[in-house]
N, C-alpha and C positions, 0 to 999 in steps of 0.2 A: 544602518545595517552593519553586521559584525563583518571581518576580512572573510572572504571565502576560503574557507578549509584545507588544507595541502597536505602535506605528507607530515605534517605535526600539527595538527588540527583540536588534539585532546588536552582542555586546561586541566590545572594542578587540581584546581577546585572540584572537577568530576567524576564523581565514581561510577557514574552511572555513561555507558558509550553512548547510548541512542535511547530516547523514551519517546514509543509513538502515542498521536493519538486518533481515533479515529472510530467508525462505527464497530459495536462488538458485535457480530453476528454469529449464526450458528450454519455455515452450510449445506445444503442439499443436495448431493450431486446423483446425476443421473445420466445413462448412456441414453439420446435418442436418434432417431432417422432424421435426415434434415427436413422432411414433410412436417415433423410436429412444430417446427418453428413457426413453417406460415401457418397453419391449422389455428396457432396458438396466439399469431398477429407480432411475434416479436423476431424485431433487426436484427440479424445475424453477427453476432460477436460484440452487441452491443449490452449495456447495462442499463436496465429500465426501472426506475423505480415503483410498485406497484403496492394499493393496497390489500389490507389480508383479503379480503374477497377474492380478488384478480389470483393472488396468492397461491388460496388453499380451488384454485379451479386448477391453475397451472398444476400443484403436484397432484391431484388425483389425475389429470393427463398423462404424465409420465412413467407410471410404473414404478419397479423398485428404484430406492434409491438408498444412498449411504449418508449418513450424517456425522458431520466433522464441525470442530469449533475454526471457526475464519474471520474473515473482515481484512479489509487488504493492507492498514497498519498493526494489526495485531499479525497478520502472517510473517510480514515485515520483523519487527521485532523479535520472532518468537524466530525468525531464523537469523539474525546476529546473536542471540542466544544457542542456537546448534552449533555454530562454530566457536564458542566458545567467549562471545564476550561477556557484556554484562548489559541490560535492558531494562527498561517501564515500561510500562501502559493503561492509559486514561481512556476509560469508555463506559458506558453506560449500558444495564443489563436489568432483566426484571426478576425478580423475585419466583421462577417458575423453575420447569425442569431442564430447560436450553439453557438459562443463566447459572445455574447450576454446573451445568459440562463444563460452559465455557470456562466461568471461572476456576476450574478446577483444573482443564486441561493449560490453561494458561499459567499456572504456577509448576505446572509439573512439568511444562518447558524451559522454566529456570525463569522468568519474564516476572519481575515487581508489578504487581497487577495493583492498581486503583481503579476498582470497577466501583464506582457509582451502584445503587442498587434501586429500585425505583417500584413503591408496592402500590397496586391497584387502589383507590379510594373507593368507598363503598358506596354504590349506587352506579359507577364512572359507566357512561355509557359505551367507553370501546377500551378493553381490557387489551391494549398494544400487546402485551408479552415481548421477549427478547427478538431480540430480528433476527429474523433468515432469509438465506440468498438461496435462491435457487439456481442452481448451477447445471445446465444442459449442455451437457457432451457430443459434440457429432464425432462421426468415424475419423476425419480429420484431424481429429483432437482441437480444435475449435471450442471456445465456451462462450455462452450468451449467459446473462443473467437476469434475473428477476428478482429484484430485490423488496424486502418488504422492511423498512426499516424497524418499525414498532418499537420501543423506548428509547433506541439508540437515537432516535429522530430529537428526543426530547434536552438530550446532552445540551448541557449550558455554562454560561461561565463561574456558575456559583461548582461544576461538578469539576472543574480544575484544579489538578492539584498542585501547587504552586511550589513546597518541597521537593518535590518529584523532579517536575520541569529543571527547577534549580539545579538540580544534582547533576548534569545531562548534558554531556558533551555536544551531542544533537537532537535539537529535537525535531520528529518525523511528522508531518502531518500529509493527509490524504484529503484530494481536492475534492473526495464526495461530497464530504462535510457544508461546503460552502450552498452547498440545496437547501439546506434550515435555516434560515434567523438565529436560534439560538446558538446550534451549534457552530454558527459562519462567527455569531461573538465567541464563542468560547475561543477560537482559530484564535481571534483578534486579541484576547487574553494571553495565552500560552505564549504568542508571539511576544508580546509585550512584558513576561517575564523573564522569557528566555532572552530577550535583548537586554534585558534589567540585571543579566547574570552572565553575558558572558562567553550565553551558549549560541551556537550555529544553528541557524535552520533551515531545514533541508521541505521542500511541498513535490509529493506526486500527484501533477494533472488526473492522473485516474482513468479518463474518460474522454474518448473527444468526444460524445454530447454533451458529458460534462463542463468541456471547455468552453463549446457554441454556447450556452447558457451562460456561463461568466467569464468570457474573454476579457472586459476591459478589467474587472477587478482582478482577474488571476496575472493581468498585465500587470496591474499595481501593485501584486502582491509581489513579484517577481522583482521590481525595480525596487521596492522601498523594502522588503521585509523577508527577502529569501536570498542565502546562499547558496544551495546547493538544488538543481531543478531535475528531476525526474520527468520521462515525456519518453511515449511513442513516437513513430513518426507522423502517423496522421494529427495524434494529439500536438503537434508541435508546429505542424504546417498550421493546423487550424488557429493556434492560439497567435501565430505572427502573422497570419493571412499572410504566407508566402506559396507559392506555385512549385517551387521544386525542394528538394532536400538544401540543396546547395546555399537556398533564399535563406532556406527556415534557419541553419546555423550559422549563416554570416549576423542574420538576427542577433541569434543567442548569445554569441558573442559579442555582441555590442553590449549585452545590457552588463559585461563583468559579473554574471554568475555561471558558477562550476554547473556545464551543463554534459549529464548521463544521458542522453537518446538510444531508447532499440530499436532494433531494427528486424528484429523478430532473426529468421536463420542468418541472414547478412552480417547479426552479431548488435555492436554498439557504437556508438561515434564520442568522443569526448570531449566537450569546448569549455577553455575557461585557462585565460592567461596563455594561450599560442595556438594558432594553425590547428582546425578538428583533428583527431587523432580516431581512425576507424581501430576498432579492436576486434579481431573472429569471437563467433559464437563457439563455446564449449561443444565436441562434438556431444551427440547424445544417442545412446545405443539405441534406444525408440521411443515414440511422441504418444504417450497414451493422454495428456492431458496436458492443454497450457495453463490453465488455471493455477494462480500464482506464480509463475514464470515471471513477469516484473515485477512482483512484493522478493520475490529469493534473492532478483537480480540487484535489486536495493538494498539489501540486507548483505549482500557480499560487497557493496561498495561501501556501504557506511559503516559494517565493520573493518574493511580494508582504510578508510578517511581516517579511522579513531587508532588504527595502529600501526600507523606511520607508513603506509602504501601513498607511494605517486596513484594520481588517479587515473593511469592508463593500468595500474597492477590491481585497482579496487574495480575497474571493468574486469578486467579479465576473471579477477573473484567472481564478482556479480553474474558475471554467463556460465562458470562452472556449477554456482548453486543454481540458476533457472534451468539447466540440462539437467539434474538431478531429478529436480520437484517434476518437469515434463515428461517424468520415464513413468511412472507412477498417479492412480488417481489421488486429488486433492492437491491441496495446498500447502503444507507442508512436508518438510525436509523426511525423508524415513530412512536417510541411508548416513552412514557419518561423514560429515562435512567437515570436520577436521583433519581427518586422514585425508580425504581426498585436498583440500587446501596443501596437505603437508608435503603429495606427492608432488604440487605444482612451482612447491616453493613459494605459498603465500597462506602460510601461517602465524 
């Protein structure tokens, strides 16, 4: 495993700050009452994955809704690019009219796009198309998800781009991933060039059912093959099986990796080479949506890691872009994040 990332964390060799990788989805968002969640059988703020059937029932239940390009490493990415870095992205998309946005929306956020492209075979009896999330808003500004992945599922280690990776100070991956076979090897590729080059790697848990589902491995991935760790609180209690906050980061600290925990309004805690460091949450004028709230808040740390920010200054970035993307719906940045950076003094 490379040293963990400090306040000069960027080699010579990188031109590229951060290349994620991870599902390329198209999102769906929608405002509803919290009735439609149980109506609909799904966990409140949690992330399910479902097939198109389950799918296309859930949006004909919900009414109008807005469609944005998403995926919780491409949101990632696409906002270390608003403030101005430099980015990739490895993902996989189909040949329709969602892959189409996506890819298009992603280069016009300045983001090195390696979208894989994947065309139906003739006869194929379930024509996947590019994935989308559905994203259910309560009044709270709370999101549950329903994910249907569809080609993105199919991402493997032949769709890695291995130049890319190279190029790439960090690189990002998102713990969805490890749900597929294919795409858990591809994980295991990326990793294994990025350690072959140099570069730092950064995994966001994503999910704590994500985590209940691969604890030991996301264990493993954490001691052998990651520097920088991404984690809510629950996802963080879950993956140490500790009982309090207190447990879960005396944990994290033992393993010597640079560990980012949120903490949702309480802000962020930071472990990695000394005593947690609690950092405030950015104020935020109003909470219309968290959606994306920890892809922003990774995205102002890993572009604060790549240019030369102590990592209690790449928190304090990371909570001013997730107060932004929460004033607004969706997942991405709409307001300028470099100004705002500039005003705080961490540009």
């Amino acid at each position: 495993m490379t040293a963990v990332p400090g306040p000069a964390s960027t080699d010579q060799h990188a031109d590229l700050d951060v290349v994620g990788m991870g599902n390329a989805l198209v999102d769906v968002l929608a405002a509803v009452p919290d009735r439609v969640l149980s109506d609909l059988s799904l966990a409140r703020g949690s992330m399910e994955l479902v097939d198109l059937r389950r799918a296309e029932r859930i949006y004909e239940a919900v009414g109008p809704a807005v469609e944005v390009s998403g995926g919780s490493a491409a949101n990632t990415v696409a906002g270390v690019a608003a403030l101005g870095g430099t980015s990739g992205f490895i993902g996989k998309v189909a040949d329709d009219d969602m892959g189409t946005v996506f890819v298009h929306d992603m280069r016009a956020s300045g983001v090195e796009l390696h979208a894989a492209i994947a065309r139906a075979e003739a006869g194929e009896a379930e024509l996947r198309g590019t994935g989308r999330s559905l994203v259910l808003v309560t009044a709270d500004a709370e999101r549950t998800m329903a994910t249907h992945l569809g080609v993105s599922a199919t991402l493997g280690p032949a769709d890695v781009h291995e130049e890319l990776v190279a190029r790439a100070a960090i690189l990002y991956l998102e713990g969805y991933l490890w749900d597929r076979p294919s795409a858990k090897e591809a994980m295991r590729r990326a990793v294994q060039i990025a350690h072959g080059n140099d570069c730092s790697v950064a995994l966001s848990l994503s999910d704590s059912f994500c985590v209940d589902r691969h604890r030991n491995d996301f264990l493993a991935l954490v001691l052998n093959d990651v520097d920088v760790l991404f984690a809510n609180e629950e996802e963080l209690l879950r993956l140490f099986g500790a009982r309090s906050l207190d447990d879960a980061l005396s944990s994290a600290g033992d393993t010597g990796v640079l560990v980012a925990a949120t903490l949702g309004p309480r802000g962020s805690v930071v472990v990695g080479g000394r005593d947690p460091v609690e950092v405030p949450a950015a104020p935020a004028s109003e909470i219309v949506d968290k959606t994306g709230a920890g892809d922003m808040y990774a995205s102002g740390f890993l572009y604060g890691l790549t240019h030369g920010h102590d990592p209690v200054d790449c928190a304090r970035l990371g909570s001013l872009c997730a107060a932004e993307v929460i004033g607004h719906l969706g997942a991405r940045p709409q307001h300028d994040l470099v100004g705002m950076a500039r005003v705080e003094g961490l540009a």
